[in-house]
DSSP file (Angstrom, degrees, kcal/mol; ACC not computed):
  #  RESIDUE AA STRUCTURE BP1 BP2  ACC     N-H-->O    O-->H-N    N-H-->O    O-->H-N    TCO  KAPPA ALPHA  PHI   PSI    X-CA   Y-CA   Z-CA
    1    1 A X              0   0    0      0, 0.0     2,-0.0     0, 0.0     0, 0.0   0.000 360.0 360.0 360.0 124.1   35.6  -14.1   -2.8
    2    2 A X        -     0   0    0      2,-0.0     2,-0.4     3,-0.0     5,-0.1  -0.217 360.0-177.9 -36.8 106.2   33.7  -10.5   -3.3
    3    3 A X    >   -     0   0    0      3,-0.4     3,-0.8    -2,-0.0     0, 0.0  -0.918  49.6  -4.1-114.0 170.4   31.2  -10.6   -6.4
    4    4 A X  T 3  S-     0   0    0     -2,-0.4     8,-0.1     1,-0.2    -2,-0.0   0.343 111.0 -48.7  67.5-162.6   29.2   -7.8   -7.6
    5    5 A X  T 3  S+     0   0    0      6,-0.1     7,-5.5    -3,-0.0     2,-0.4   0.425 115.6  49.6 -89.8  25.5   29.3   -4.4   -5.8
    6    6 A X  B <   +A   11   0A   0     -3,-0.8    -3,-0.4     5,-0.2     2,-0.2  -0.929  53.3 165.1-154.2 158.3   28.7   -5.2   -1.9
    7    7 A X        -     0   0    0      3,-1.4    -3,-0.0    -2,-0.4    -2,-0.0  -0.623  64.4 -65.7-154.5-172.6   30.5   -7.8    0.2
    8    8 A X  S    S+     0   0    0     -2,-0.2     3,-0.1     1,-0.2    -2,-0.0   0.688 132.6  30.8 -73.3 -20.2   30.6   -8.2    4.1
    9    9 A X  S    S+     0   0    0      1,-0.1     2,-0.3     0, 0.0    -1,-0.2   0.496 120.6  17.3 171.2 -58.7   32.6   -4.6    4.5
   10   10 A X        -     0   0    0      2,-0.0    -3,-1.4     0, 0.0     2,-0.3  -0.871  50.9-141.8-150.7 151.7   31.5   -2.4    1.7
   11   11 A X  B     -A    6   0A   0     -2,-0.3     2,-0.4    -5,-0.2    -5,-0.2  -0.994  27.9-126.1-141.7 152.8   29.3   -1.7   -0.8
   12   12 A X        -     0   0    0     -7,-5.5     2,-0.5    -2,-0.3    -7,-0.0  -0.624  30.5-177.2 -67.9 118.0   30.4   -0.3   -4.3
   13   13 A X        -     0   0    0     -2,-0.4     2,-0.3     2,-0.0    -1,-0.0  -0.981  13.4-155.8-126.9 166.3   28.5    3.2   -5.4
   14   14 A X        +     0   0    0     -2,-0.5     2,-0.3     0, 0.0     0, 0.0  -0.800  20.9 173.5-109.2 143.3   29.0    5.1   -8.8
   15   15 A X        -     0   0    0     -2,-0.3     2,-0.3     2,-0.0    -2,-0.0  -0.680  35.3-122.2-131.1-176.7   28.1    9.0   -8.7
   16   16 A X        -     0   0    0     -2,-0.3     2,-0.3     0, 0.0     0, 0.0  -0.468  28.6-168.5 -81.9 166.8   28.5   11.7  -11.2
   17   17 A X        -     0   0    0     -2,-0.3     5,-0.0     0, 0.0    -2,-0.0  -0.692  35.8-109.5 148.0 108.2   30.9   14.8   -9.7
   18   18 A X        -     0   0    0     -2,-0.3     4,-0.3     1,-0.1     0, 0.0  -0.048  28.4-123.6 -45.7 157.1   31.0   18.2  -11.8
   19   19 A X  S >> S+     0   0    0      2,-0.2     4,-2.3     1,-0.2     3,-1.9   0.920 118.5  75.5 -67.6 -43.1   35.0   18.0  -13.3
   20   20 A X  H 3> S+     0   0    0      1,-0.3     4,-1.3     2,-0.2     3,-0.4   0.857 103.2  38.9 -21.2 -75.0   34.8   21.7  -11.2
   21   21 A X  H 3> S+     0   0    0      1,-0.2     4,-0.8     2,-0.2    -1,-0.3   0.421 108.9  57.3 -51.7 -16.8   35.0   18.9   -7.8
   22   22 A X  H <> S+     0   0    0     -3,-1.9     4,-2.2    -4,-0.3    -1,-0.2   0.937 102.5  51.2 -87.8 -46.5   37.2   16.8   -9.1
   23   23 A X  H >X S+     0   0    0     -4,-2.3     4,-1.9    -3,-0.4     3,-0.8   0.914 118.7  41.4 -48.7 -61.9   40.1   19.6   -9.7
   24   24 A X  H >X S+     0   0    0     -4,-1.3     4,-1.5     1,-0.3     3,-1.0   0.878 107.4  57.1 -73.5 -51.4   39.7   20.7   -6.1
   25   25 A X  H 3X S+     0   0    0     -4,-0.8     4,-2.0     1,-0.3    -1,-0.3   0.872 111.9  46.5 -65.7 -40.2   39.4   17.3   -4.6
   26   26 A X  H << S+     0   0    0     -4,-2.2     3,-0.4    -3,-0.8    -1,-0.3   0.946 107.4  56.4 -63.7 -50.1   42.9   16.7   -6.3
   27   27 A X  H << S+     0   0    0     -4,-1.9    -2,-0.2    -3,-1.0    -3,-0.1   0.993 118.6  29.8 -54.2 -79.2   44.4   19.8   -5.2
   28   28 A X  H  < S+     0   0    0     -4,-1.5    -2,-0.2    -5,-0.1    -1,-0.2   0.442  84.1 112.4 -81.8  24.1   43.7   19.1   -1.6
   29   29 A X  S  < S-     0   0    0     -4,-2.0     2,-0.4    -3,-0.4     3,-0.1  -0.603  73.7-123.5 -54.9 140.1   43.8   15.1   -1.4
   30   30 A X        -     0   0    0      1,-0.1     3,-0.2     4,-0.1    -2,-0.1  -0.812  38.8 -72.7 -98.6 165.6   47.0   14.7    0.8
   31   31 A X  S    S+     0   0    0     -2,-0.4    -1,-0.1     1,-0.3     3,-0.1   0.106 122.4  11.9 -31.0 119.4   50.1   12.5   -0.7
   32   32 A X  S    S+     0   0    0      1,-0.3     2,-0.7    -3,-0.1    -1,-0.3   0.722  97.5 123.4  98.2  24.9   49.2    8.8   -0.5
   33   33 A X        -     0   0    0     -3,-0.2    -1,-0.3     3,-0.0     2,-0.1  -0.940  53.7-135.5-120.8 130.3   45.5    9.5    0.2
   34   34 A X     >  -     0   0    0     -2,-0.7     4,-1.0     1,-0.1     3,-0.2  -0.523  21.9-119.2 -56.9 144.4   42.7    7.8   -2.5
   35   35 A X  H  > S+     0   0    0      2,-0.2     4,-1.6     1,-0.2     5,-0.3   0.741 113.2  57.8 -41.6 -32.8   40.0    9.3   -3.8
   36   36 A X  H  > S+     0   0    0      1,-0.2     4,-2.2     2,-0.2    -1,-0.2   0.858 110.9  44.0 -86.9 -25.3   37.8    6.6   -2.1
   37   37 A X  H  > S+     0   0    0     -3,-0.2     4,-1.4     1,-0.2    -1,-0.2   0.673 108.2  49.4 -71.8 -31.1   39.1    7.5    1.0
   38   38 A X  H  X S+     0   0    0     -4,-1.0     4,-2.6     2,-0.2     5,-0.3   0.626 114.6  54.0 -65.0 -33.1   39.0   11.3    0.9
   39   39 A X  H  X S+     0   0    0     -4,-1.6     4,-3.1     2,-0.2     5,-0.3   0.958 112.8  50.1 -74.2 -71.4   35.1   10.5   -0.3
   40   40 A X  H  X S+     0   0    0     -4,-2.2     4,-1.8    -5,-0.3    -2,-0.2   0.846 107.1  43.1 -13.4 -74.6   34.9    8.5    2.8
   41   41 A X  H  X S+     0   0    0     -4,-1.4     4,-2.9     2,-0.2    -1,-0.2   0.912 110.9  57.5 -67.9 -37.0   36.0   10.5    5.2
   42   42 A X  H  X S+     0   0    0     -4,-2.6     4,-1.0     1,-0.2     5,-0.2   0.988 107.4  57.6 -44.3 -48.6   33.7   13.7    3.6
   43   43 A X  H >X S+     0   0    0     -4,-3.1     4,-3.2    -5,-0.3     3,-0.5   0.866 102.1  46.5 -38.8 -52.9   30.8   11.3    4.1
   44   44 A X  H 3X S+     0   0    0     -4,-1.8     4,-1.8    -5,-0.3    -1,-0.2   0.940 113.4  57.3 -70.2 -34.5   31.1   10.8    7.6
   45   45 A X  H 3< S+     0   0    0     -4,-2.9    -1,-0.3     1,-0.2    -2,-0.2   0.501 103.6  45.8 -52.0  -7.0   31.6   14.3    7.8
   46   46 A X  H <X S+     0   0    0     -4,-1.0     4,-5.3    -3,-0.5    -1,-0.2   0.782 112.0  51.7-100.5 -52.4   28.8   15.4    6.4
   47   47 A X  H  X S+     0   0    0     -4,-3.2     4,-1.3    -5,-0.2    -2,-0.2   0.725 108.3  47.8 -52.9 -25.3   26.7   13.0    8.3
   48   48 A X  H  X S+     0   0    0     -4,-1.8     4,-1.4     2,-0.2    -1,-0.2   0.566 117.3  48.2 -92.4 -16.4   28.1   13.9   12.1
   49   49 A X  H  > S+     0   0    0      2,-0.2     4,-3.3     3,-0.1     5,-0.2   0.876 118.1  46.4 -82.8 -33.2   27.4   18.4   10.8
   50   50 A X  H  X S+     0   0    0     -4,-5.3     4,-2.9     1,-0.2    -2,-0.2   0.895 110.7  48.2 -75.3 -37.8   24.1   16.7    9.8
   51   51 A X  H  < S+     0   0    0     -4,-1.3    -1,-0.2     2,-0.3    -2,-0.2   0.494 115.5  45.0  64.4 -77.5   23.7   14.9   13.1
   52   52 A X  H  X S+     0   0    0     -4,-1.4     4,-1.4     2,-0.1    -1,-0.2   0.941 111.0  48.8 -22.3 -77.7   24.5   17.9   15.0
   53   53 A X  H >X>S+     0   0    0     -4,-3.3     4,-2.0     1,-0.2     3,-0.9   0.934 107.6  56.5 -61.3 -62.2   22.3   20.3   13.1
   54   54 A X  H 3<5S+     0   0    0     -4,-2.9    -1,-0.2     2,-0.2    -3,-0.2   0.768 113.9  42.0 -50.2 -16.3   19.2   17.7   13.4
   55   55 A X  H 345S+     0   0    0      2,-0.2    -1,-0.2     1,-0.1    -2,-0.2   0.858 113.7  52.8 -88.1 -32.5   19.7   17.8   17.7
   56   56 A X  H XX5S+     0   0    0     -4,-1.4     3,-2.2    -3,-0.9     4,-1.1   0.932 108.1  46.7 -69.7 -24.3   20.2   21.5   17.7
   57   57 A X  H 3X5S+     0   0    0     -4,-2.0     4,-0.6     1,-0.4    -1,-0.2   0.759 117.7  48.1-111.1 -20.3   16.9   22.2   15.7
   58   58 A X  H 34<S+     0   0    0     -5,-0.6    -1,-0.4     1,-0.2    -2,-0.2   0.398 102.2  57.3-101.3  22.7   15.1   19.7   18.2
   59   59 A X  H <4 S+     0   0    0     -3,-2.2    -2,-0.2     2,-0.1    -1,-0.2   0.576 106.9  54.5 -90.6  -3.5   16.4   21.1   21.0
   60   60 A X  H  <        0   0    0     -4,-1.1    -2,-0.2     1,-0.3    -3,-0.1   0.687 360.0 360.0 -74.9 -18.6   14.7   24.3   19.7
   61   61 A X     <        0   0    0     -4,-0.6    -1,-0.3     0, 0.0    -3,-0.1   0.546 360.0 360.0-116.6 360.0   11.5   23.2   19.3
């Protein structure tokens, strides 16, 4: 049994997110999707543009 905010899987984190982000995030979640899961998937997205960006700017240099 899972105690506190991390297990083998996951770990729990708390943010703050202007109300501005929450309306949009609501507007385009689609039907059946969680919040934790739309947060989820942004994450990884954000990590594979940053990802990118950090190989193109060292193949420049």
């Amino acid at each position: 049994m899972a105690t506190g905010s991390r297990n083998n899987k996951s770990q729990q984190i708390v943010s703050r997110v202007p109300l501005e982000l929450i309306g949009e995030l609501e507007k385009v979640k689609e039907e059946g999707e969680s919040t934790a899961g739309f947060v989820v998937a942004s994450i990884k997205g954000e990590i594979k543009r940053r990802q990118r960006k950090k190989a193109k700017d060292e193949e420049k240099n």
